[in-house]
C-alpha positions in Angstrom: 9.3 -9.7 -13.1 11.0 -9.3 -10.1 11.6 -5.9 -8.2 14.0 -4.9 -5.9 14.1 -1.1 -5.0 10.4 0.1 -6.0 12.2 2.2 -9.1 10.8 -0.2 -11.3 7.6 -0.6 -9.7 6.6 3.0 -10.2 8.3 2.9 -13.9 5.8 0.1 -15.0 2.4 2.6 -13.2 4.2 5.5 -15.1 4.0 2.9 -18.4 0.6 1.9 -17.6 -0.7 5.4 -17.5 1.3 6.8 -20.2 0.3 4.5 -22.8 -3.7 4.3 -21.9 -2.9 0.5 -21.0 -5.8 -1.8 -19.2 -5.3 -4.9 -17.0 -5.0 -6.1 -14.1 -1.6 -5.4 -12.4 -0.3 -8.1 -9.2 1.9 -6.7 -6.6 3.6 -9.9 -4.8 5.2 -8.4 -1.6 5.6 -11.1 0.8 3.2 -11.2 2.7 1.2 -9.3 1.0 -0.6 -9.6 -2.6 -2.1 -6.6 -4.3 -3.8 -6.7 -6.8 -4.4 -3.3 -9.2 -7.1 -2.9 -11.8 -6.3 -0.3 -14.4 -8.7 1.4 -17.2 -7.2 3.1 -20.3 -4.0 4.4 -18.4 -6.3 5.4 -14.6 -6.3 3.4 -11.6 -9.5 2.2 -11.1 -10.0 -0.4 -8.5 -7.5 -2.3 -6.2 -7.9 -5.4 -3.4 -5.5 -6.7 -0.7 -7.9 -9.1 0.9 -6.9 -8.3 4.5 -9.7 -7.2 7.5 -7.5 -4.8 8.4 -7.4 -2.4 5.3 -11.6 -2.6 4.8 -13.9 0.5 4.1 -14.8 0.4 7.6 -11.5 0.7 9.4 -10.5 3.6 6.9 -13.8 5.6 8.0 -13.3 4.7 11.5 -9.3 5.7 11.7 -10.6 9.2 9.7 -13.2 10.1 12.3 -16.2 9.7 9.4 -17.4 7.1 12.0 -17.3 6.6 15.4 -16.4 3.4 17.5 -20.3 2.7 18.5 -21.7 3.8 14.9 -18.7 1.5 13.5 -19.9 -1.4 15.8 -23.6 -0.9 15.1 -22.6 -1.7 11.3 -20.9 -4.4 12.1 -23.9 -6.1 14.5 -26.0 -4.9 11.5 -24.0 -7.0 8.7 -23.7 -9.8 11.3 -27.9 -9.7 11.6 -28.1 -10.1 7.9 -25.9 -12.9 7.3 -27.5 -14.7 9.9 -30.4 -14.0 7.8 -29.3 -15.7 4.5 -28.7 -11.7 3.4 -25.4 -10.6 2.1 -25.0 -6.6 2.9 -21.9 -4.7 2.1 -20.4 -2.0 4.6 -21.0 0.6 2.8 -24.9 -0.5 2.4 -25.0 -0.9 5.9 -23.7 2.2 6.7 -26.1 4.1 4.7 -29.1 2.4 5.6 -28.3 3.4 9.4 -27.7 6.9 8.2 -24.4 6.8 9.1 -23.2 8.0 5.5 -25.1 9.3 2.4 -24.2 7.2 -0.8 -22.3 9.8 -2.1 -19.7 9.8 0.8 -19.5 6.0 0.6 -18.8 6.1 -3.0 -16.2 8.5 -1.6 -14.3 6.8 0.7 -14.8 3.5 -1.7 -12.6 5.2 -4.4 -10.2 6.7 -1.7 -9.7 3.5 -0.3 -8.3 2.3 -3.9 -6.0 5.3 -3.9 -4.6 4.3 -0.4 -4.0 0.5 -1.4 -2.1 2.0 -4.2 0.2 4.2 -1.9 0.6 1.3 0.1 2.5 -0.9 -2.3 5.5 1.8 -2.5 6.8 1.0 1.3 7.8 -2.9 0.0 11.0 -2.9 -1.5 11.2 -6.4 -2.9 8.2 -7.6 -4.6 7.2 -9.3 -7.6 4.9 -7.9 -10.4 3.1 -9.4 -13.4 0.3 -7.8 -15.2 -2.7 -9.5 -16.9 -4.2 -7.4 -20.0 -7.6 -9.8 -20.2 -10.6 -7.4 -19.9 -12.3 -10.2 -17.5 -10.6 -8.9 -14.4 -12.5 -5.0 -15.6 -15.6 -6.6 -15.9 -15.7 -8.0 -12.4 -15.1 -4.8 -10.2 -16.7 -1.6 -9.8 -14.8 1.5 -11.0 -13.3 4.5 -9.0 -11.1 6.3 -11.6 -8.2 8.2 -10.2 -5.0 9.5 -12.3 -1.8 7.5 -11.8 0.8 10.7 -11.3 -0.3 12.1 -8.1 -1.2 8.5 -6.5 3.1 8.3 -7.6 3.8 11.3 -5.9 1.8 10.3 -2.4 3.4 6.9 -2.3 7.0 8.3 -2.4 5.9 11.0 0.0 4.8 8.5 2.5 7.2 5.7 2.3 10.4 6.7 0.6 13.4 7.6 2.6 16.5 9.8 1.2 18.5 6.0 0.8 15.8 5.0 -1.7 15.2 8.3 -3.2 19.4 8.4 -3.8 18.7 5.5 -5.6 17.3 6.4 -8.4 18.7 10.4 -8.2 22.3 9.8 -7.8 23.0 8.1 -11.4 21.5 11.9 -12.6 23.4 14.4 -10.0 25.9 16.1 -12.6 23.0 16.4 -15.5 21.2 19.5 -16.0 16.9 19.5 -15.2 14.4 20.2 -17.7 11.0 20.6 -16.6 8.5 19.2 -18.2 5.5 22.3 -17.8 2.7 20.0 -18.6 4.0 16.7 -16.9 4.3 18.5 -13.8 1.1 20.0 -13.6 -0.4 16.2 -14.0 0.9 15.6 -10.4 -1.2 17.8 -8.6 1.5 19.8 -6.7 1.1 22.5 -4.0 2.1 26.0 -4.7 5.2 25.7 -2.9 6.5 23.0 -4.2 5.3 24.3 -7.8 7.6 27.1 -7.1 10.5 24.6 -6.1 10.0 23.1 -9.3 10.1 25.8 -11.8 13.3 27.7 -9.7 15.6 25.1 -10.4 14.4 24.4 -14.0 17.8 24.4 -16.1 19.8 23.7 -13.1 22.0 20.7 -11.9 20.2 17.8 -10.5 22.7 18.0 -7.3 21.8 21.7 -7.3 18.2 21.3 -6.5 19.1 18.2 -4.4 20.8 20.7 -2.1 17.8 23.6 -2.4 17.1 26.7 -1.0 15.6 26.2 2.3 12.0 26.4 1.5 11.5 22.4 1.1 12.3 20.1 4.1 15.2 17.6 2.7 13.3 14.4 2.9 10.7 16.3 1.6 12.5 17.8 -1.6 13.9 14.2 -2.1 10.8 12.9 -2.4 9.4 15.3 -4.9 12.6 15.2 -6.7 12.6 11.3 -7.1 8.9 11.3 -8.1 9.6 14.0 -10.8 12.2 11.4 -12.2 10.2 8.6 -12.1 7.1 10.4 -13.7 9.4 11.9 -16.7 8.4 15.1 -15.4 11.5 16.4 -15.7 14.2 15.1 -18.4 18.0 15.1 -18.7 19.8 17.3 -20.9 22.2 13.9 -20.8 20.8 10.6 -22.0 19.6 8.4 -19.1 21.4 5.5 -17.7 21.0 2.0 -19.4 17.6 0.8 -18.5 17.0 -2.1 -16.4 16.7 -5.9 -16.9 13.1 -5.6 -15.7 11.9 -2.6 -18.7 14.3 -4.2 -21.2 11.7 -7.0 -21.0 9.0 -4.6 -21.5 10.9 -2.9 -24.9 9.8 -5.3 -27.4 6.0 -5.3 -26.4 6.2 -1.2 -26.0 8.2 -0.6 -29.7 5.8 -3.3 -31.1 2.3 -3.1 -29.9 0.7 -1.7 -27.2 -1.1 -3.1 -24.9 -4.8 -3.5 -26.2 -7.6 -1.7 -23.7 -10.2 -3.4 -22.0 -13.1 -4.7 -25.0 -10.3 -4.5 -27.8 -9.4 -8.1 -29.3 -6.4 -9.7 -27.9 -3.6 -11.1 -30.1 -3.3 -14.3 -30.9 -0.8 -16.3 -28.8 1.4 -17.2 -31.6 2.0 -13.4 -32.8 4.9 -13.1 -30.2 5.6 -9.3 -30.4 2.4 -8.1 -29.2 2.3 -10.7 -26.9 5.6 -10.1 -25.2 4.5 -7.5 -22.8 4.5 -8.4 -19.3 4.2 -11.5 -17.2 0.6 -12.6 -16.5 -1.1 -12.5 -12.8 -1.0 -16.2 -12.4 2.7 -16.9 -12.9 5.5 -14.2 -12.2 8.5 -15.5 -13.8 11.6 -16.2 -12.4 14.3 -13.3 -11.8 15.9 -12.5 -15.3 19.5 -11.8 -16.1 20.7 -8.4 -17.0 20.2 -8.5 -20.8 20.1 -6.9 -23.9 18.6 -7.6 -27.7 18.0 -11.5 -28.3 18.4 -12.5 -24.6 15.7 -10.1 -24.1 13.6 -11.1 -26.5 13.6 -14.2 -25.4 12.5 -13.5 -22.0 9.4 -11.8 -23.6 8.7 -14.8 -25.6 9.0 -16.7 -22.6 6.6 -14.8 -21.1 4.3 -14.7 -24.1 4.3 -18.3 -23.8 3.0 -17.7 -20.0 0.2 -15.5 -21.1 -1.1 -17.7 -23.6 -1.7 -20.2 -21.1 -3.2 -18.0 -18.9 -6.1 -17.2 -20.9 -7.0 -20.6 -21.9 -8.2 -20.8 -17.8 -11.6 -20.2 -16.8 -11.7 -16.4 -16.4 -11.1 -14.9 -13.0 -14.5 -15.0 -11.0 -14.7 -12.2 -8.2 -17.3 -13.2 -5.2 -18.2 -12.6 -2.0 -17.2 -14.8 0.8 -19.3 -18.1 1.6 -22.1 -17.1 3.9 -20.7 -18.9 6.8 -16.7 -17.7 6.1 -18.8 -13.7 5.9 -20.1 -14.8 9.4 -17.3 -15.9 10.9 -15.2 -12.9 9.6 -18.3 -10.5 11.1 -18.1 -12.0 14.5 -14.1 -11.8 14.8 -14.3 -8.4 14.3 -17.3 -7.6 16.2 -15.7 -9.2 19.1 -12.3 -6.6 18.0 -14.5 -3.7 18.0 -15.9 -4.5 21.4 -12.3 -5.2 22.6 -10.9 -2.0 21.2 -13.6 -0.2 23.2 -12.4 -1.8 26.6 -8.6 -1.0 25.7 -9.7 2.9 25.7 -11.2 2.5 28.8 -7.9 0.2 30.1 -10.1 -2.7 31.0 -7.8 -4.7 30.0 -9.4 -8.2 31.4 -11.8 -7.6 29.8 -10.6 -6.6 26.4 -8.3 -9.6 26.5 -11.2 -12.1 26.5 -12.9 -10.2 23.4 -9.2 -9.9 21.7 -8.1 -13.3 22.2 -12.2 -14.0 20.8 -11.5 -12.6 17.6 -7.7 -13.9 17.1 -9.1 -16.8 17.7 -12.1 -16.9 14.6 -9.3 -15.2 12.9 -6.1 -16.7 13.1 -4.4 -15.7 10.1 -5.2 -11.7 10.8 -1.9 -10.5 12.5 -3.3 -7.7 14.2 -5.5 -9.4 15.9 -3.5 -11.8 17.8 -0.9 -8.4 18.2 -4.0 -6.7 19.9 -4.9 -9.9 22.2 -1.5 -10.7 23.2 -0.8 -7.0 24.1 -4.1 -7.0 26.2 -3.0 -10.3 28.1 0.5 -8.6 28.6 -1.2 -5.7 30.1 -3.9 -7.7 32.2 -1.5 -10.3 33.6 2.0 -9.6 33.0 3.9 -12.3 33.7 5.8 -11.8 37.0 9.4 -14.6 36.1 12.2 -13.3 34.2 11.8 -16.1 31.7 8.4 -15.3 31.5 9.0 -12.0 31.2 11.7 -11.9 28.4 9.3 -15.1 26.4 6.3 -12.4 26.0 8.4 -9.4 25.1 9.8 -11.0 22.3 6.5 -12.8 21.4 5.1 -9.2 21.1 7.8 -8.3 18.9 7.8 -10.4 16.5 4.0 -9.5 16.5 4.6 -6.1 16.1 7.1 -6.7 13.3 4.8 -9.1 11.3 1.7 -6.5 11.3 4.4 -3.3 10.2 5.1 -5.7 7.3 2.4 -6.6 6.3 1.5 -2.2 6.7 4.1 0.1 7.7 1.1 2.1 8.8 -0.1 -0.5 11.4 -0.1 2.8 14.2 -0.7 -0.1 16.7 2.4 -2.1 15.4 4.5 1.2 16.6 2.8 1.9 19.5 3.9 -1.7 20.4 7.4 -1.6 19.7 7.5 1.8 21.4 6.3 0.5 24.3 8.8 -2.2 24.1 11.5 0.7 23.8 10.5 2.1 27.0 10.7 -1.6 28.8 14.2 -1.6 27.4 15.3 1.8 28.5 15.9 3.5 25.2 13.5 6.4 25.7 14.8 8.1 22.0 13.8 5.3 20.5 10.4 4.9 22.1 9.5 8.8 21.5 10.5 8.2 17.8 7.9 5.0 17.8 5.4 6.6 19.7 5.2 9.8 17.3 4.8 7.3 14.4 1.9 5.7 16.4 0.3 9.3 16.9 0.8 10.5 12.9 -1.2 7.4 12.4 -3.6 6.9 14.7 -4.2 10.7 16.4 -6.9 9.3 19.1 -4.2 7.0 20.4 -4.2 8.8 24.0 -2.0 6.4 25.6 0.6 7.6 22.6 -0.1 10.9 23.2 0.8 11.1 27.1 4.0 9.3 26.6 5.3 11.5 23.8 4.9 14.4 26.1 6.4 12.4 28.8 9.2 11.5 27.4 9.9 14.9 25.1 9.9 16.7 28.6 13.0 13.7 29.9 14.9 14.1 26.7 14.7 17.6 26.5 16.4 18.1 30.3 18.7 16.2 29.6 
């Protein structure tokens, strides 16, 4: 099914976890492909595939390890594989005694919670699900409930234009809190108290609030309580979409079986008519209703039938010399980063430009190498000049879509801001840089900078 404004994205979790489902869940966001793994109804694994999102970065960007402890993994992992011996991150790390198991298994199953969240700042994306146990069977587990991982995605990438989305359609219909729903999302006490004050109220009433919720913030919380049927209408809900109409014969008929429950047979077409399968999203759908519907579900019944006479989906590490090459672009990053802290930026160049190279299809690194060579030998022409500017742009652009929280992709176009003259803008970008990344010094000293210019005047 195709997506368009993320409503529907969080409406098919919300499904998922309602009704105990399992499968395997594929979030097509150009560039990007996500793939989440669900057991009875909880999140319990999820893979992007991208460097740039691994264990180690997280721990690194959360101050659990530092730069030389991060780079002594990485020469460690890069020993074994030259060894014929595949080691993990995580292994490594604990066999330094860097991290105890436990705090690896830790950051292992908050990692899945953050490749969740990061799926809500796409707007257009495609989605099919796969109910085959295989996929389970291939991944380790992390169980984590679906409502509050809903809550945390809104909170950190929906603005009051997508939140008005899905709230305006309810503004002259009367809340009703749902006590127990409510409690499943894991709310602080104040917006608890938010909650339960304008229970029986307007919807446009607590869209306006009392002052005690920021009103992005109330948004947000407002937009995830609809989504999550936390709260309920005391007038029936708008028509639902083209997308869940698809999903209404499989949900009135059958649901969807668990992992290590049988699977229908492909010619019983109501079960089967749940959602499109990993392999094969099917094309955008027309807005219908009854037999038009059903026939999209048949269609994609038809889909999923095919898809499980394939070999089943086979998880594996990389190829020993693919692991290598992977291990040596980012040692060479690590090493680079180190020399940008210091602003040796010759230096860092070289070892950038190193790893872009081993890893060409990694955005973020060839962002990181062209900023260094900008910064070591800027380019003294206008033409020159104006060619690398918008070479970093479009840099900085692909890695903030690929992850609106690439802090390096704002820190970029911020400094781009400031070559331009537009000093709000730049103290906008470089306080997105510093909520990301809060050892970005260079960030720091320019949002001071330029807070003390605006502010005279």
């Amino acid at each position: 099914m195709k997506e368009k404004d993320g409503g529907g994205f969080v409406r098919t979790l919300v499904a998922i976890a309602d009704g105990g489902h399992s499968g395997l869940l594929e979030v097509r966001a150009q560039p990007v492909t996500t793939l989440l793994y669900f057991a009875a109804g909880r999140l319990v694994f999820a893979e992007e595939g991208t460097l740039g999102e691994t264990l180690g970065r997280i721990l690194l960007r959360e101050g659990k390890l530092t730069p030389p402890q991060y780079s002594a993994i990485i020469d460690r992992m890069t020993a074994a594989i030259f060894e014929s011996e595949q080691m993990r991150f995580g292994e490594a790390a604990v066999a330094l005694g860097f991290l105890s198991p436990q705090e690896v298994n830790d950051a292992l199953g908050h990692q899945v919670q953050r490749k969740l969240a990061g799926c809500f700042q796409y707007q257009q994306f495609e989605l099919g699900f796969d109910r085959s146990p295989e996929p389970l069977r291939a991944v380790a587990h992390f169980p984590c409930a679906v409502p509050p991982l809903v809550r945390e995605g809104i909170a950190r990438h929906w603005g009051p234009d997508r939140c008005s989305v899905v709230l305006e359609p309810h503004r002259a219909e009367t809340l009703r809190v749902d006590a127990a729903r409510v409690g499943e999302l894991g709310l602080p006490a104040t917006s608890s108290r938010f909650v339960r004050q304008f229970d029986g109220q307007t919807l446009a009433r607590a869209m306006e609030g009392d002052g005690t919720l920021d009103e992005v913030v109330r948004l947000q919380l407002l937009t995830a309580l609809v989504l999550t049927r936390s709260v309920v209408f005391d007038r029936a809900a708008p028509e639902p979409s083209s997308e869940e109409r698809a999903l209404e014969p499989e949900r009135e008929a059958a649901p969807l079986p668990r992992s290590g429950q049988p699977v229908p047979e492909p010619d019983a077409p109501e079960p089967a008519a749940s959602e499109p399968t990993a392999s094969e999203p099917p094309a955008p759908e027309p807005a219908a209703t009854g037999a038009s519907a059903r026939s999209a579900a048949q269609l994609l019944a038809q889909r999923l039938a095919a898809r499980r006479k394939e070999p089943p989906r086979r998880r594996s590490a990389p190829p020993p010399d693919l692991q290598k090459q992977r291990l040596l672009a980012e040692r060479s990053f690590a090493e680079g980063l180190r020399d940008v802290r210091y602003e040796a930026w010759a230096a860092a160049a070289k070892k950038l430009r190193k790893a872009a190279e081993l890893e060409p299809d990694l955005v973020e690194y060839e962002l990181y190498a062209a900023w260094a060579e900008w910064r070591a030998d800027p380019p003294s022409d206008e033409k020159g000049i104006e060619r690398a500017r918008a070479h970093l742009w479009d840099l900085a652009e692909g890695a903030l879509k690929r992850n609106r929280e690439n802090a390096f992709g704002w820190h970029v176009r911020a400094q781009l801001a400031v070559l331009e003259g537009d000093e709000e803008r730049a103290l906008k970008r470089f306080r997105s840089a510093l909520r990301l990344d809060p050892e970005d010094r260079e960030a720091e000293r320019w949002v001071r900078l330029l807070a003390g210019r605006l502010k005279k005047k």
